[in-house]
DRENDOTOR-681902 format. One record per residue (C-alpha): residue in one letter; x, z, y. Coordinates in steps of 0.1 Angstrom, whole numbers, padded with zeros to 4 digits, always signed. Layout:
AXZY/...
This chain:
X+0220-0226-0075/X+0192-0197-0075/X+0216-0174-0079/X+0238-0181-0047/X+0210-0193-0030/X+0194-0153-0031/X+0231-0140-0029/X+0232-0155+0005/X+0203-0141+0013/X+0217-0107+0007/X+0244-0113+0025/X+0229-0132+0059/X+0203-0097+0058/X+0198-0085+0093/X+0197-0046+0092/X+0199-0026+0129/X+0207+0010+0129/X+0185+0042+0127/X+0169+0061+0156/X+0148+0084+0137/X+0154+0114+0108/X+0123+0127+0089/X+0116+0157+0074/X+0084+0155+0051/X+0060+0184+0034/X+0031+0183+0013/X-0002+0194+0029/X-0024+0193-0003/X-0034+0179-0029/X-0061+0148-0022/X-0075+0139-0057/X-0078+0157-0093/X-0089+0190-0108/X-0069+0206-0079/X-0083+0190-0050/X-0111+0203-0029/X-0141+0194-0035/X-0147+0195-0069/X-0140+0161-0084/X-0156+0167-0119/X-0191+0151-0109/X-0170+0120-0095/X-0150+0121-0128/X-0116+0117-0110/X-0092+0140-0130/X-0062+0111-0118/X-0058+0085-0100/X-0029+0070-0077/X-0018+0047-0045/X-0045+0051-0017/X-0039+0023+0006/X-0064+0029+0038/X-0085+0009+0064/X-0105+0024+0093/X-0140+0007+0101/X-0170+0029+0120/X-0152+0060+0123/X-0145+0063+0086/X-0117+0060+0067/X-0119+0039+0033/X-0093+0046+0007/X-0084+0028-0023/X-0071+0038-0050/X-0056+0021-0081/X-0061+0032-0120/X-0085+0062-0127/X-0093+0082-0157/X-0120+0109-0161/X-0118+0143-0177/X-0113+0150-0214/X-0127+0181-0218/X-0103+0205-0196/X-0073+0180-0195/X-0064+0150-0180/X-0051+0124-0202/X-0035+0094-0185/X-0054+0061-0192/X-0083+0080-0215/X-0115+0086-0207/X-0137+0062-0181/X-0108+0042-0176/X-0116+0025-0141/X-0090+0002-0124/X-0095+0012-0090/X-0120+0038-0068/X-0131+0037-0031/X-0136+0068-0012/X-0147+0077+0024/X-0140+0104+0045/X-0142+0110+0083/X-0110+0134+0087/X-0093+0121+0113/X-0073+0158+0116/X-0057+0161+0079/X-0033+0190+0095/X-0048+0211+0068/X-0059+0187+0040/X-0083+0159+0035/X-0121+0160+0018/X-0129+0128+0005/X-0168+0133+0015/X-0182+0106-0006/X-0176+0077-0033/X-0186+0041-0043/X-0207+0055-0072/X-0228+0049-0099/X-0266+0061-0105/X-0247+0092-0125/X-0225+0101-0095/X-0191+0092-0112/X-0173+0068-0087/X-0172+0031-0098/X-0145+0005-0092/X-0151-0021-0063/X-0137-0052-0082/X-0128-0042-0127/X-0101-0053-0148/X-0107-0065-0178/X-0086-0038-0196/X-0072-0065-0223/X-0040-0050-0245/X-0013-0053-0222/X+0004-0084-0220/X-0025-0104-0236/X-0046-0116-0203/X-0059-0086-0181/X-0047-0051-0179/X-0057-0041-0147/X-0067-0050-0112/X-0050-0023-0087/X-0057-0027-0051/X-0024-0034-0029/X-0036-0036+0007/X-0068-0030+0029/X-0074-0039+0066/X-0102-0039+0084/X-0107-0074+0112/X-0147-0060+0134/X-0168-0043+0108/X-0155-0063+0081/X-0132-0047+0052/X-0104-0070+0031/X-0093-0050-0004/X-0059-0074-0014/X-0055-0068-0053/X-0032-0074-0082/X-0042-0087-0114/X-0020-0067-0138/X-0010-0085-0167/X+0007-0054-0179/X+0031-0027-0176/X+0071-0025-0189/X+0081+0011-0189/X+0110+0006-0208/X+0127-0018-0185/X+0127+0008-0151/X+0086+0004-0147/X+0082-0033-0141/X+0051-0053-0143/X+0040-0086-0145/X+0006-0103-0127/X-0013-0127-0132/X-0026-0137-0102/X-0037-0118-0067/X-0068-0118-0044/X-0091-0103-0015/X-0122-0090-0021/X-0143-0085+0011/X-0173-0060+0025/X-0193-0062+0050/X-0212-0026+0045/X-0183-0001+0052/X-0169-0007+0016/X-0205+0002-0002/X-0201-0032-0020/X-0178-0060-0025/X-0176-0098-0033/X-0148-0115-0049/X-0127-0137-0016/X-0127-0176-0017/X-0098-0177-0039/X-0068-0169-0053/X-0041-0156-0023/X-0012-0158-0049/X-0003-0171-0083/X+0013-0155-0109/X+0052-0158-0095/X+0041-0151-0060/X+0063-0133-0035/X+0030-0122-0017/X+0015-0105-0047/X+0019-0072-0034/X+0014-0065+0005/X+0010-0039+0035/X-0010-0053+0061/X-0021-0041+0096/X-0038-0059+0122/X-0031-0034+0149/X-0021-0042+0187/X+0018-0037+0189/X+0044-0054+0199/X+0049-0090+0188/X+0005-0089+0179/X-0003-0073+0220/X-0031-0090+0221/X-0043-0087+0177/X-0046-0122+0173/X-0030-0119+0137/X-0029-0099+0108/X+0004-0091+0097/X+0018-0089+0060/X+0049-0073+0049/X+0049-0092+0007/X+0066-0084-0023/X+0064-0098-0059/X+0052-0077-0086/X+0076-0047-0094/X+0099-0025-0080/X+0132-0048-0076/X+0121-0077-0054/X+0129-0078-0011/X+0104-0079+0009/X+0091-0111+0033/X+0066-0113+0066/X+0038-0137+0066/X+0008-0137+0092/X-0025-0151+0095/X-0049-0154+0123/X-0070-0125+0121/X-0106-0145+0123/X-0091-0165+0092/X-0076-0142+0065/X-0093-0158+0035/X-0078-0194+0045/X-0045-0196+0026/X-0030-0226+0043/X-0037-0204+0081/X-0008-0183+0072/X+0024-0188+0080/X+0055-0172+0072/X+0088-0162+0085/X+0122-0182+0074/X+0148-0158+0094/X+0142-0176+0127/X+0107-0192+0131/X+0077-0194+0117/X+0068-0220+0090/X+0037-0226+0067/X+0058-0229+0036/X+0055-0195+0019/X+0088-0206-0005/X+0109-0205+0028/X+0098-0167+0036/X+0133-0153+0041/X+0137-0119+0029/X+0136-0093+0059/X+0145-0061+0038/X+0170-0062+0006/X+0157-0060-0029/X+0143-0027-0038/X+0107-0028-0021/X+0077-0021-0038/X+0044+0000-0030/X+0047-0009+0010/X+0027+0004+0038/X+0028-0010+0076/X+0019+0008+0110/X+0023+0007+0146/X+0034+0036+0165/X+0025+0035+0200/X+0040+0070+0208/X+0076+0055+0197/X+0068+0016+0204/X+0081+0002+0170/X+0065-0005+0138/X+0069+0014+0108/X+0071+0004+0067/X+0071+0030+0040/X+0080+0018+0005/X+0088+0026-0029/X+0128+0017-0035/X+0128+0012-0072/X+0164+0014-0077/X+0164+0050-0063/X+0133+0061-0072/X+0126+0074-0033/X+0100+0063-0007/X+0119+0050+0023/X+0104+0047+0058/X+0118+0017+0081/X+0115+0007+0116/X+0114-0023+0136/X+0103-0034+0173/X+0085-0063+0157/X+0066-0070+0121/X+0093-0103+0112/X+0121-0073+0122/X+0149-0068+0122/X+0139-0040+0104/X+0164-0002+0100/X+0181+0015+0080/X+0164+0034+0054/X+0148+0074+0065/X+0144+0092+0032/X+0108+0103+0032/X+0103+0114-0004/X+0133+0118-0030/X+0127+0128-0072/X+0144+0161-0065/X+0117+0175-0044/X+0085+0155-0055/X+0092+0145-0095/X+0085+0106-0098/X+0070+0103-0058/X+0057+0070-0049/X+0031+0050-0026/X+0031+0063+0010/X-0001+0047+0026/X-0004+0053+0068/X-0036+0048+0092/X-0034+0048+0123/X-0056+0079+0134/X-0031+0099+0115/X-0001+0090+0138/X-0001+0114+0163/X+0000+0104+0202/X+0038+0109+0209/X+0045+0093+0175/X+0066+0118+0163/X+0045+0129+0135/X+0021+0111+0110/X+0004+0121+0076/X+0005+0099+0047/X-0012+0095+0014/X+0016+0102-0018/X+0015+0094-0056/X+0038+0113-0080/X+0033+0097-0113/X+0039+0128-0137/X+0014+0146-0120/X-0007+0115-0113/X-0028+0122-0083/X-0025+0118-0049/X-0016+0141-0024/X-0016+0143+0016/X+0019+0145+0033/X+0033+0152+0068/X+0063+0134+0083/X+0076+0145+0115/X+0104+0120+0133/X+0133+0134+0152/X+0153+0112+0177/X+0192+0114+0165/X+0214+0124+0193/X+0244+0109+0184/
């Protein structure tokens, strides 16, 4: 019954056509040996993701598993092993690159992680806690997490959680305390997210804060829940999207966009009037960038932002809203490329299709 019950859902997918064609460039490189300024003292040699929130004219970035320098070389998962990092930076023009001006720190200057996994073997408890989504509701920062249970490479880079949460700060992201509880369980379909709580169409007036959800992976569709804004931490405020209304059942979330999300990222555009999601399709191995006049959709047809021919292993594309420029046919974005793992800044210009 499971099976025809999500084979339905495949088929009954609502999918409008596409408006937009995007040609994307790397700027520069954002984290690493490479990046400017020197990220020895930090110990950052690699890192990945960077999803971002804005809060007192900075922006706070997040970003998942780091490892320091060993020696001259970067070696994946070695040296000061830390499941996440938070850094600030007040670029609002990142036309020529990004500088990361300071970072949650310890008294020795290397950067620290805002909420640490336990770093069990994987598959025994806790691998990893690797931050998902940030928003920012007044002066008052939400870090959404997954608790990693561990990683499958041999199965197409799955993974399986344990559980996810918010962590919340009230200082601009200088320190953070663990949310009221648990948002999802281990076999959530909300264990991932992108959330904004921008003004746009279908939140005019920023009552709610929006959540585009996937499981844990790179295989799952993606589903729309929403929360008053002033009540984020309150599981049973949200509510959730069934295709045609909104119900407080999360197990009746319909799936908006087909299997294949993962990593996603959610903005309004004010210059174009419609909201945009980048993702990670795990099937292709491409970051895709979607459209829709509301959050719930119906959302487009996929715009290639990133493919493995031109950026080797390319994923995570994380927006803020200072970065979109005002006719909304341009925006910069934060990448990942997992061979080279580190983070780089991006530029997507938009073209209207004339045909």
């Amino acid at each position: 019954m499971k099976a025809i019950i999500a084979a339905l859902s495949l088929i009954a997918w609502p999918a409008c056509g596409q408006e937009f064609t995007a040609t994307t460039t790397l700027v520069r490189q954002l984290t690493g040996a490479e990046a400017h300024p020197d990220m020895v003292t930090r110990d950052i040699c690699g890192t990945d993701l960077g999803t971002m929130a804005e809060v007192g004219g900075t922006i706070v970035l997040a970003f998942g598993d780091t490892f320091g320098f060993h020696g001259d070389s970067c070696q994946r998962f070695g040296g000061n092993f830390r499941s996440n990092v938070i850094g600030f930076t007040t670029d609002m023009d990142p036309s020529d690159g990004v500088v990361i001006e300071d970072w949650l720190a310890g008294a020795d200057g290397r950067a620290i992680a805002a909420v640490e996994g336990r770093h069990d073997p994987p598959f025994t408890g806790e691998f990893t806690k690797i931050p998902t989504a940030m928003v920012a509701i007044g002066d008052t920062l939400y870090l959404h997490y997954m608790s990693v249970k561990g990683f499958d490479f041999s199965s197409g880079f799955a993974w399986l959680c344990n559980y996810s949460r918010f962590i919340v700060s009230k200082d601009g992201g200088r320190t953070w305390v663990e949310g009221k509880r648990d948002f999802g369980d281990y076999q959530s379909t909300f264990n991932m997210l992108a959330l904004s709580a921008q003004s746009g169409a279908g939140n005019a007036d920023g009552t709610y804060v929006y959540a585009i959800g996937t499981p844990c992976g790179q295989s799952f569709g993606a589903r729309v829940g929403r929360v008053p804004a002033a009540e984020l931490e309150e599981t049973k405020a949200w509510e959730y999207w069934d295709g045609s209304a909104w119900t407080k059942d999360r197990s009746q979330a319909a799936e908006v966009i087909k299997p294949g999300v993962s990593m996603p990222s959610l903005a309004w555009n004010a210059g174009i009037g419609r909201w945009m999601l980048t993702s990670l399709n795990g099937f292709t191995s491409m970051i895709e960038l979607r459209f829709a006049e509301r959050p719930e959709g119906p959302w487009s047809d996929a715009v290639i932002l990133a493919d493995w021919f031109d950026y080797v292993t390319p994923y995570g594309a994380f927006m803020t809203p200072s970065w979109i420029s005002e006719d909304g046919l341009s925006f910069y974005f934060v990448m990942s490329q997992f061979g080279r793992y580190n983070t780089f800044v991006m530029k997507a210009e938009l073209e209207r299709r004339t045909e």
